[in-house]
Each structure stands twice: as structure tokens, then as C-alpha cells.
C-alpha positions in Angstrom: -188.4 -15.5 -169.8 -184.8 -14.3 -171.5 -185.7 -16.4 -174.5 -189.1 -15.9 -175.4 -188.6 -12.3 -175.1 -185.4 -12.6 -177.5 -187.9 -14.2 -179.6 -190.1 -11.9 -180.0 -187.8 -9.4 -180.0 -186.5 -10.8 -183.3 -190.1 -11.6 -184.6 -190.6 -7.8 -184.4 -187.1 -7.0 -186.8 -188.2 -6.5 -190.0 -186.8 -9.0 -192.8 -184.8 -6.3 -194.5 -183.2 -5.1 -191.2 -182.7 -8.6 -190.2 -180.7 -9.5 -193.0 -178.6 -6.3 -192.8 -177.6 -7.7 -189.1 -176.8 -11.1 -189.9 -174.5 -9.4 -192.9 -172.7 -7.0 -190.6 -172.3 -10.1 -188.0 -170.5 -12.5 -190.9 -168.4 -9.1 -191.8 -167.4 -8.9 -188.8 -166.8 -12.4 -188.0 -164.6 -12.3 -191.5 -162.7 -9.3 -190.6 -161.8 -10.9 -187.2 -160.6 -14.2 -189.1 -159.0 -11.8 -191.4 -156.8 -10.3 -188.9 -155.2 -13.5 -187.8 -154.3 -14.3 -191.1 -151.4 -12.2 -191.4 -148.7 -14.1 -189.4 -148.2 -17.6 -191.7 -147.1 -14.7 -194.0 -144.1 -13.5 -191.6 -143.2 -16.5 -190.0 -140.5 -17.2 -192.5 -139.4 -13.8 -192.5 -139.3 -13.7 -188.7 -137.5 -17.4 -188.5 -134.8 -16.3 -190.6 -134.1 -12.7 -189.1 -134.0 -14.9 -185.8 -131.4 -17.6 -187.9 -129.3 -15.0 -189.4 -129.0 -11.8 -187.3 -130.5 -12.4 -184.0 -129.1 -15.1 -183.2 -125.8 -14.6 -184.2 -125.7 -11.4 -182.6 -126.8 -12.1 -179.3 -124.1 -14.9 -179.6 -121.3 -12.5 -180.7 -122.4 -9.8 -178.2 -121.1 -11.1 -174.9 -117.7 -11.1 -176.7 -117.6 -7.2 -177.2 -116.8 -7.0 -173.0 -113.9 -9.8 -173.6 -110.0 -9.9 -173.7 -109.7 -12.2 -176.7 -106.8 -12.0 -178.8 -105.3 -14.2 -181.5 -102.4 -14.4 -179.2 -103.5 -15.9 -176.0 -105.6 -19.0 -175.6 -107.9 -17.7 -172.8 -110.8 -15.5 -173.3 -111.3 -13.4 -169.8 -114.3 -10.8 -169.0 -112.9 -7.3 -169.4 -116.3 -5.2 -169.1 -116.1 -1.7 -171.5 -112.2 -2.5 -171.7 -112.5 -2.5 -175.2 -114.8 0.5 -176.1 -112.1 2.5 -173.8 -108.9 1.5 -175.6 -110.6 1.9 -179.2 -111.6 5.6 -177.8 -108.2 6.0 -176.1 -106.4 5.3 -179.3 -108.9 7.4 -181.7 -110.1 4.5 -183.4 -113.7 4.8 -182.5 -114.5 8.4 -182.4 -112.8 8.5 -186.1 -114.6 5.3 -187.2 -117.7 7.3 -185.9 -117.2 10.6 -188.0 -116.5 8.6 -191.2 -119.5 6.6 -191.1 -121.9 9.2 -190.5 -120.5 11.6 -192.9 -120.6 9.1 -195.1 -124.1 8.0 -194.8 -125.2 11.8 -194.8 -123.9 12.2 -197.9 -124.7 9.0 -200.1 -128.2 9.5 -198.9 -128.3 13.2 -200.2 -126.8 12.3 -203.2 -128.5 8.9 -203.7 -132.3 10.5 -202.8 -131.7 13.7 -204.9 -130.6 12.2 -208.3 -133.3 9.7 -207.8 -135.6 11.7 -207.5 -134.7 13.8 -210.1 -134.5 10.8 -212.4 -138.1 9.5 -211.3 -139.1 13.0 -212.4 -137.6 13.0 -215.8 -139.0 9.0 -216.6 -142.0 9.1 -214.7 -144.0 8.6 -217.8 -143.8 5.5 -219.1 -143.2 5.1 -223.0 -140.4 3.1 -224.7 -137.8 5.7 -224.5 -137.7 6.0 -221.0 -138.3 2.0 -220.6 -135.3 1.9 -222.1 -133.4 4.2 -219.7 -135.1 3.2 -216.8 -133.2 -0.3 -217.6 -129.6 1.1 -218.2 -130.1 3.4 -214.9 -130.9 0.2 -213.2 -127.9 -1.6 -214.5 -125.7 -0.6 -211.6 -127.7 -2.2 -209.0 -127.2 -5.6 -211.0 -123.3 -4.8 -210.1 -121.7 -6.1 -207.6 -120.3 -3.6 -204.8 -116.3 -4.6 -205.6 -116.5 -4.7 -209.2 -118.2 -1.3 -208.9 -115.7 0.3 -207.0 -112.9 -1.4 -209.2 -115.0 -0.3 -211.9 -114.2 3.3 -210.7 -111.4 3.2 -208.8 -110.0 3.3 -213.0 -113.0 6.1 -213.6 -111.5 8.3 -211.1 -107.7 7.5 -210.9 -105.7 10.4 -212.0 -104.8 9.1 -215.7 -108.3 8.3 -215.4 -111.2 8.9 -218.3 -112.8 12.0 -215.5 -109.5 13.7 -215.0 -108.9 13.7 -219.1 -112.8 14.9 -219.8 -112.6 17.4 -216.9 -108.6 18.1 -219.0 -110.6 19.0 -222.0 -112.2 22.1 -220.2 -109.3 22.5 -217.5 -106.3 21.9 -219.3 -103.4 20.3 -217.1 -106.0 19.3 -214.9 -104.3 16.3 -212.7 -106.2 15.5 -209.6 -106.4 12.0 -207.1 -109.8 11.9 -206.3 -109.1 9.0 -203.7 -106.0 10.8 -202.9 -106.9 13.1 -200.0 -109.4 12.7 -196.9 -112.6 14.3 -198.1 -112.8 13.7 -201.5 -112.0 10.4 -200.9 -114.9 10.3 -198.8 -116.5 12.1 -200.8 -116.1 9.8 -203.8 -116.9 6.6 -202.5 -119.9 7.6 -200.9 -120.9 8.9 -204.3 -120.1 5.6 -205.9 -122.0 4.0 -203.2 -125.1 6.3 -204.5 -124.7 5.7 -208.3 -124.8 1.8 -207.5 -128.1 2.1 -205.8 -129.7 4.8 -207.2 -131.5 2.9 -209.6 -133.7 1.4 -207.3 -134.4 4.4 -205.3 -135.4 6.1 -208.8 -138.1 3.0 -209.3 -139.8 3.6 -205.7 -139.8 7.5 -206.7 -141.4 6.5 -210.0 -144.3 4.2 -208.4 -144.5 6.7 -205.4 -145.2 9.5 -208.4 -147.6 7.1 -210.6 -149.8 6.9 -207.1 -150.6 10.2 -206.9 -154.4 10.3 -208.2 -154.4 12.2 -211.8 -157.4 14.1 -210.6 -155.5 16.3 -207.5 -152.9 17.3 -210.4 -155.7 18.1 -212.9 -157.4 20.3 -210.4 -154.2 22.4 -209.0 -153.9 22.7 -212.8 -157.1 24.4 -213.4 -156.9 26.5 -209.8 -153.7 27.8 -211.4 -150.8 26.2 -210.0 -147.7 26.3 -212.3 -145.3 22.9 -212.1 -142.8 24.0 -209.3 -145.8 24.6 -206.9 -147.5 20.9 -208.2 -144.4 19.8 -207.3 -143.8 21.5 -203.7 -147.3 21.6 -202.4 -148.5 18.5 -204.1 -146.2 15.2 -205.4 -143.5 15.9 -202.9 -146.0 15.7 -200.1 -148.0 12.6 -201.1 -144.6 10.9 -201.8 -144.4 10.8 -198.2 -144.7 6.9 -198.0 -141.8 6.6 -200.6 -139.5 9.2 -198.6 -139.7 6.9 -195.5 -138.8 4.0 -197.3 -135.6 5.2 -199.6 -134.5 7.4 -197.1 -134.3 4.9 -194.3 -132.7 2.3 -196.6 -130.2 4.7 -198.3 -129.0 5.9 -195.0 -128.8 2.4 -193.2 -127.0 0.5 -196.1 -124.3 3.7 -196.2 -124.0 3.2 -192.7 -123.0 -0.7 -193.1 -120.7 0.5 -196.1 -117.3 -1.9 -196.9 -117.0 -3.6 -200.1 -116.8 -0.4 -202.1 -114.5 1.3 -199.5 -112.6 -1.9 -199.6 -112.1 -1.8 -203.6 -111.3 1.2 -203.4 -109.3 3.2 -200.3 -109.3 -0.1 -198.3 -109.8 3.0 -195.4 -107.3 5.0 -196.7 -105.9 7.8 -196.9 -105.1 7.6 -193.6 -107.8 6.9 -192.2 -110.2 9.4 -193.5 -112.4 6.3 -195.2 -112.6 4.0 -192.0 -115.7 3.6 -191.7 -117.2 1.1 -188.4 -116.7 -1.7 -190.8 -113.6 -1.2 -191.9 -112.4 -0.5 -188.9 -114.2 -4.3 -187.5 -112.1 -5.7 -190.5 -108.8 -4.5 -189.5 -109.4 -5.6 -185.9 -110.2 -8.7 -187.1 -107.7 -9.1 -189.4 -104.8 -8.3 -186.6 -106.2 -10.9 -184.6 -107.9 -8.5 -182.1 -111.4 -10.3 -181.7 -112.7 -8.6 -178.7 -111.9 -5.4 -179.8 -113.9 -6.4 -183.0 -116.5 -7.7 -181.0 -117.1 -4.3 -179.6 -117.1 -2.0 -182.6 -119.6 -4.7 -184.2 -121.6 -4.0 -181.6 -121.4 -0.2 -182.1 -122.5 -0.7 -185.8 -126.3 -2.2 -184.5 -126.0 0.1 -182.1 -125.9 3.2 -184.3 -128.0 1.8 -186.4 -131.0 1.5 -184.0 -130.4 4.6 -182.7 -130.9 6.3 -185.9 -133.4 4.2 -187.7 -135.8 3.6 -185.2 -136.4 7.7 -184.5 -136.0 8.6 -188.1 -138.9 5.8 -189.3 -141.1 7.2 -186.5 -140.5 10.3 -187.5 -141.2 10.2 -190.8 -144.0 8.0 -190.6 -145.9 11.3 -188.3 -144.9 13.4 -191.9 -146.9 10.7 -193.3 -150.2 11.3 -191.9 -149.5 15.2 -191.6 -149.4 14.9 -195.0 
């Protein structure tokens, strides 16, 4: 009995209502197709995270809880050994300090000129075609020859100290001569090499925002600060997640321009996690190595996963 009354069921459908439901059904039946579509797209990108980072780092990681030196042959099972001796000694908690600080501040730096330079060459003409290329020329750089590149900029016979002379006169001062400005610096460099393609995520983020909302908060009265707070720099929420999360995890795996330039010095006020896995390294301390490696992922999951779901909620408040 099922059938025949299905039958008449669908005999009693009229033909424009029937064809709407046999549409819907094949959109549906699309959009399901559709949503297993998506993964021949990340397979490659999943193989070679696996190739090049997983894999290597679940290899490396049992070696963080090792005693394994360049100076003994055996490799024995020490357990947190190695985080307590690096703490013991200072190394870690002052590895710890100069990486964050770093990070902090090349991210500041780094997000705030960008911006400000998305701002100024958001429309797009010739003229600022043409700077929107030579602010992108850094990123083109490599990391060492920029630092070398200002390691001269900022030495004290340097081209800054005799334009800041010209104001100042006598003025004599080693930028990567003392702790914080030496921090201070290279994180700076570390923004000015990147900043260019920060600015170009600012500049599409700002070319998203539909003409029409400006327009109207025009006519409703709104000057161009109050566009700006209440309007762009809420819908560039999407581009905020992005720059910031990048800028602040590259500046947190910072070493070729601290190498160009301080090689961790002075002191130790530029030794940042990586540095610090360098010299370890480099004195034949693997384990020890090992363990502030491990650190570094560490840190950086502990910061990046909370700050991406944290901004992503901005996202949809905004």
C-alpha cells in the first residue's frame, strides 16, 4: 500500500512545486559532494607539515629528557634533568624574558607601522604602486643580510648616530651596545623586514570594507577618526587575526637577525630560546638543546592557540 500511496501522493504535487523539490534535492546532494571536496586540497599541505615538523619533532622530543653530550658516547634517560639545570643556571628563565619581550615588541611595532602605511596607500594609483613596491623590498631580503645591513645603520660611526649628530651635536651612542636597546633594535629590524607584508594584508583587509558603510557614516556625520575607530578598524578584524598571530609567532622563533647582529649579546640580554638552542648545540650539549627546543613549540602553542581563538570571537563580535 506504501507505494501506491507515494504515488499518488506525488500525482497530487503540482508541477511547479515538484520541480522546486527535485532542485533543492540536487542542491543538496551538490553541497554534500561539495563538502568532501576540500581535503585533495590539504593533503599536500598536511603530508608535508607531517614530513617536516611533525615528524621530526616527535623524533627529536624524547631527547629533551636525555643525558647526551658531545663528550660521552652513551645517551641515558635523565627525565626533567635538563629543564632543571638550564633553570638552575638562569639560562631558561632569561631565554624566556628575551623572547617574549621581544615578540611583544616587533609585533607592536611591526602591526602599528603597517597599518599606518596600509592607511596612507590604501588607494591604489601609480604613486603609491610605486611605494607599495619599495616598502616591500625588505621582505625580498634575507634575515642576515638585513641585520648586516643594519648592524652598519646603527653602529656608532653609523649614518643614524651622524643624522641624529645633525640635531644632537656630539651625539655618540651603541645602539646594540647595552641590554635594552639592543633588544630594542633588533626587534625593530625584525619589524622593518616584515612589515611590508603585514602593510599588504592591511591594504586588502581595508579594500574589503564595502564603500557603501563608509558612504553612509559619511552622510550620518561621522568625521574620519570615528570611520576609522567604530568602522575599518572593526571590520579589519579578519586581518588583525592573521598579522598579529604571524608577527608574534615568527618574533618568537627569531635568530638570523639576532645572529647578524648581537649573536645574544650584550650579555645575554638578546638570547632569545633560539639562540640559546644554538649555543647548546654548538658546545656539544645536545640534550640540553633538546629541551629548550622543546620549550620553543611549547610556548608557541601556548600562545598561539588562545590568542587565534581569541581573536577569532572579536571576529564575529564584530
Amino acid at each position: 500500500m506504501r507505494p501506491l500511496r507515494s504515488a499518488q501522493t506525488m500525482a497530487n504535487v503540482p508541477p511547479a512545486l515538484g520541480g522546486l523539490c527535485s532542485g533543492s534535492a540536487r542542491r543538496t546532494r551538490k553541497a554534500r559532494r561539495g563538502r568532501h571536496r576540500w581535503w585533495p586540497f590539504a593533503l599536500p599541505a598536511f603530508l608535508l607539515v607531517c614530513a617536516f615538523f611533525l615528524l621530526p619533532f616527535l623524533l627529536n622530543m624524547r631527547f629533551a629528557f636525555t643525558e647526551w653530550t658531545g663528550y660521552a658516547e652513551d645517551i641515558s634517560w635523565n627525565g626533567l634533568d635538563n629543564l632543571r639545570s638550564m633553570a638552575d643556571q638562569g639560562i631558561l628563565a632569561g631565554a624566556l624574558e628575551a623572547t617574549l619581550t621581544y615578540a611583544v615588541m616587533a609585533m607592536i611595532v611591526q602591526n602599528a607601522f603597517s597599518l599606518t602605511l596600509a592607511l596612507a596607500l590604501q588607494r591604489s594609483d601609480r604613486v603609491n604602486s610605486v611605494f607599495r613596491a619599495v616598502f616591500f623590498l625588505p621582505v625580498l631580503i634575507a634575515p642576515v643580510a638585513a641585520g648586516y645591513i643594519w648592524s652598519a645603520i646603527v653602529a656608532p660611526a653609523g649614518p643614524l648616530n651622524r643624522a641624529i649628530g645633525l640635531v644632537v651635536p656630539g651625539f655618540d651612542y651603541a645602539w646594540l651596545g647595552h641590554g635594552f636597546s639592543a633588544l630594542a633594535t633588533t626587534a625593530f629590524i625584525d619589524a622593518w623586514k616584515w612589515s611590508g607584508l603585514t602593510t599588504l594584508v592591511y591594504i586588502a583587509g581595508l579594500n574589503a570594507i564595502p564603500r557603501s558603510v563608509i558612504e553612509s557614516a559619511t552622510v550620518d556625520g561621522a568625521n574620519a577618526w570615528q570611520r576609522f575607530w567604530r568602522i575599518r578598524l572593526r571590520l579589519l578584524a579578519p586581518a588583525f587575526t592573521f598579522t598579529i598571530v604571524v608577527t608574534l609567532i615568527g618574533a618568537l622563533s627569531a635568530f638570523d637577525i639576532i645572529m647578524a647582529t648581537t649573536r645574544g649579546g650584550p650579555g645575554d640580554s638578546t638570547t632569545v630560546l633560539n639562540i640559546a638552542v644554538f649555543t647548546q648545540y654548538g658546545g656539544g650539549f645536545f640534550g640540553t638543546a633538546s629541551a629548550l627546543s622543546l620549550v620553543v613549540t611549547a610556548l608557541v602553542a601556548a600562545i598561539a592557540l588562545p590568542l587565534i581563538a581569541f581573536l577569532r570571537s572579536r571576529e564575529i563580535e564584530a
